[in-house]
N, C-alpha and C positions, 0 to 999 in steps of 0.2 A: 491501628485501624482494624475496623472490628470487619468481616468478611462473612458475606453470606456464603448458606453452604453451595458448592456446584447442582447444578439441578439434574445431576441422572450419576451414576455408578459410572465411576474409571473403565468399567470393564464392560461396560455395553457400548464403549468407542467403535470397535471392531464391526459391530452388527449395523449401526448407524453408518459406519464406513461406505458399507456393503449394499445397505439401504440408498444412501444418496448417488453411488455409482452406478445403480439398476436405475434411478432416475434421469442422471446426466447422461445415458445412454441412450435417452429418445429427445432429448432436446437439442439435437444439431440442424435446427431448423435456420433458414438465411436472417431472418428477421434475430435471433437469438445471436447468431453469431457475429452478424454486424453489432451488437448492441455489447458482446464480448470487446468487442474490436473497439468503441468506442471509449470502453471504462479502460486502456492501458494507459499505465505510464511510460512512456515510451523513453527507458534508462539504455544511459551512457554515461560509467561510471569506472573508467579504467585509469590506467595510473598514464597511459601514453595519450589520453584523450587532449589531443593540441584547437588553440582558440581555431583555427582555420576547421577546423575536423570538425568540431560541434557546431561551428557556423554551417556547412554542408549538411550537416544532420539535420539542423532546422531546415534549412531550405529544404530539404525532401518534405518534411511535413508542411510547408507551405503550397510544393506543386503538387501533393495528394488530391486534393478532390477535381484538378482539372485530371490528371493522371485517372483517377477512379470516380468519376461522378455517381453521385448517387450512393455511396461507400461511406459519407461520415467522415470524422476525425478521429484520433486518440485524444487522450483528454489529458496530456500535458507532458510535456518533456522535463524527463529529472535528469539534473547535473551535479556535477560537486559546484560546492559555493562561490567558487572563483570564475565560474562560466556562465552561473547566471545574468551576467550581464552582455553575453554574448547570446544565448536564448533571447534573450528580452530585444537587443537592438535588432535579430536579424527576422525574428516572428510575426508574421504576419496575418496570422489567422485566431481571431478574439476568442473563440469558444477555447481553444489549447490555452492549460494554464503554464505557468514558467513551476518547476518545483524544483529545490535545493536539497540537498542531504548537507548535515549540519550537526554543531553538537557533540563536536570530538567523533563523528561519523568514521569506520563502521563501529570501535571499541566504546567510546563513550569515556574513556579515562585520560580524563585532561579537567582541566578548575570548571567551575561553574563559571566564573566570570570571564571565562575564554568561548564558551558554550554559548553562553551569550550574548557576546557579542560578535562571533561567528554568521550564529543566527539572524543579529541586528544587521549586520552586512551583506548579509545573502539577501534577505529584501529591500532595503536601502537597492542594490544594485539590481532587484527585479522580478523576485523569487516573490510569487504569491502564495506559495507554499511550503513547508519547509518541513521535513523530514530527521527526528531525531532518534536517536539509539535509546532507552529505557537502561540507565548507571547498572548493570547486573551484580557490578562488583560492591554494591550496597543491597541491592536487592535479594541477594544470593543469602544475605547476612540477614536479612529480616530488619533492614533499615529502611523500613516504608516510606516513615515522617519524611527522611529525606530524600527517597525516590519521588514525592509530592512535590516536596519543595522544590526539587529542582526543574519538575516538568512542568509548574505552575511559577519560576519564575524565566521559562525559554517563552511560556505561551504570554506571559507581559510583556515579555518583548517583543514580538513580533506581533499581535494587535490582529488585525484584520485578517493578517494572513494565516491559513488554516495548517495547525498542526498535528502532524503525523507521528504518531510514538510507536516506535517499532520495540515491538518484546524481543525480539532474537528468539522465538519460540523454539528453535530445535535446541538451544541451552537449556533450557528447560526441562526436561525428562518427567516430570511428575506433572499430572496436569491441572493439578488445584494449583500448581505455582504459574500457569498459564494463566486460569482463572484470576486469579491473586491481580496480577500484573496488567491483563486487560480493567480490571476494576479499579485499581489503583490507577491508572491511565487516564480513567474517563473520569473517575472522583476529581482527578488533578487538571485536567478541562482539556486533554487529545481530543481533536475535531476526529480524528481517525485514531484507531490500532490496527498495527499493521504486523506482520508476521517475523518479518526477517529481512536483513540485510543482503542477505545473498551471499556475504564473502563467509559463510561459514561451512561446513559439508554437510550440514542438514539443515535445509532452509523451510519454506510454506510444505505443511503437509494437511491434510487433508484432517487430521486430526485437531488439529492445532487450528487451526478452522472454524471446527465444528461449536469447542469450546470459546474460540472469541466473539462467533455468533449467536450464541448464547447470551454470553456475558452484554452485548448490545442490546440483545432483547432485556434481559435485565433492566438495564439502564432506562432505555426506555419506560417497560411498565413502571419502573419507579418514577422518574421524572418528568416524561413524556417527551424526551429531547430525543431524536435521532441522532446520532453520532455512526461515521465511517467505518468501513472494514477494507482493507486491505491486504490479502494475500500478493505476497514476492517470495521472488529467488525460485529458481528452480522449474518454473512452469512454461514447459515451451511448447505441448502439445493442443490441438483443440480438445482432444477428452479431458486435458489437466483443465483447461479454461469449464469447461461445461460444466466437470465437478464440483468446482467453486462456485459456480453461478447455480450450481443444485442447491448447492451446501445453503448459498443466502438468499436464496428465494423461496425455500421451504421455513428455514427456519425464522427469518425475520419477513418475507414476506416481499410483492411487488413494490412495495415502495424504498426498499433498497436497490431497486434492480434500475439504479440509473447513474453516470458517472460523478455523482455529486456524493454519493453515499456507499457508491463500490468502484474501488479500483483492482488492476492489477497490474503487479510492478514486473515487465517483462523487457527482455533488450528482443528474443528471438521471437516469442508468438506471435508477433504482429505478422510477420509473413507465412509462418503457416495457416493462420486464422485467414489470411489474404485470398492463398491458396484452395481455401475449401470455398468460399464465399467466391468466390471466379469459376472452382470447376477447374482450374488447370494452373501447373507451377508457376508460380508469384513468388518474385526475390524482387521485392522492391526498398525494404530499408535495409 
């Protein structure tokens, strides 16, 4: 696969850094921050998470908007694959989508056709979204062909439902291989790139960001298709949500700035973002 080149110098990340944190510094505005609050995915993704435990966790996002009227929703609850179908029976509320993590999820090393049919099972039992790992252990190798193949045959099988390819971007250290990997992503037909799994020690940075919103705008002026961004792991502050909502509403623009085309994958932000948007301590998921 032949790769266009990054559009700005590795070394001017730092000043753009710097540049879009002096922005997300005046955008804590309520309309802004419900709208933050809207795009999460509101993940539960631990090894003790029992069916009674994430049936409770929906039920709180089903008594949110009598609880906070006026407040909105998140925009879909992620699970591991085997709870999807316990999101789906107990949801109540049509806007929240059901989303699975899938795919030999968080490593990615297991067969294709276990990947796959993971995937084929997590909607089958309800997942209208589904959330895979991007193979590193091929991609690290400069086996593209087959990081394509195998991202374009998880999105055959799952059809309608919109898929998420998560880079693990803090594996990454170089950021043409970021580039690289969001590109190869969307060539291979991710609805979304998404940053990171979270189970790793360096997950969504702000760098790592910058260049997958880029690589979207790319995509776009080529094709003219809009495709998702998703920053995860890591982000539990409102300045971390701001930053992000700096990051893609400057570089791609207002018509990302809606939960169909940005998310963020957080278990804790939602109550801090809760808490600023009330004015007073909010522990409510």
């Amino acid at each position: 696969m032949n790769f266009p080149e990054l559009p700005f110098q590795p070394g001017e990340l730092p000043e753009k850094v710097a540049r879009f944190a002096t922005i997300a510094g005046s955008m804590g505005s309520p309309d802004m921050l419900k709208l933050a609050f809207s795009c999460i995915d509101l993940t539960t993704l631990n090894s003790t998470d029992t069916v009674s435990g994430v049936a409770a966790f929906t039920q709180k996002v089903n008594a949110f908007g009598l609880q906070f009227p006026g407040a909105g929703n998140v925009a879909a609850i992620c699970v591991y694959p085997n709870m999807a179908s316990v999101v789906r029976e107990n949801l109540a509320v049509d806007s929240v989508g059901v989303a699975a993590v899938a795919g030999g999820f968080p490593s990615s090393m297991t067969f294709l056709s276990l990947k796959e049919e993971e995937a084929r099972l997590a909607v089958v039992h309800g997942a209208d979204e589904i959330d895979i790992v991007l193979p590193l252990w091929a991609f690290l190798e400069e086996n593209y062909e087959y990081c394509m193949t195998e991202v374009r045959a998880i999105k055959n099988t799952v059809g309608d439902a919109h898929l998420k390819v998560i880079l693990e971007s803090g594996a990454l250290k170089d950021p043409e291989l970021i580039w690289k990997a969001s590109l190869l992503s969307l060539e291979a037909g991710a609805d979304f790139i998404k940053t990171s799994t979270g189970k790793m020690p360096v997950a969504a940075t702000p760098e790592a960001a910058i260049i997958m919103s880029y690589a979207l705008k790319y995509w776009y002026d080529k094709t003219g298709e809009r495709r998702g961004f998703k920053p995860a792991g890591g982000i539990v502050s409102t300045a971390d949500a701001m930053l992000y909502c700096a990051i893609v509403g400057d570089i791609l623009g207002e018509e990302w700035m809606n939960n169909k085309l940005f998310r963020i994958g957080a278990s804790r932000l939602a109550n801090n973002l809760l808490t600023d948007i009330n004015g007073k301590e909010t522990s409510y998921f």
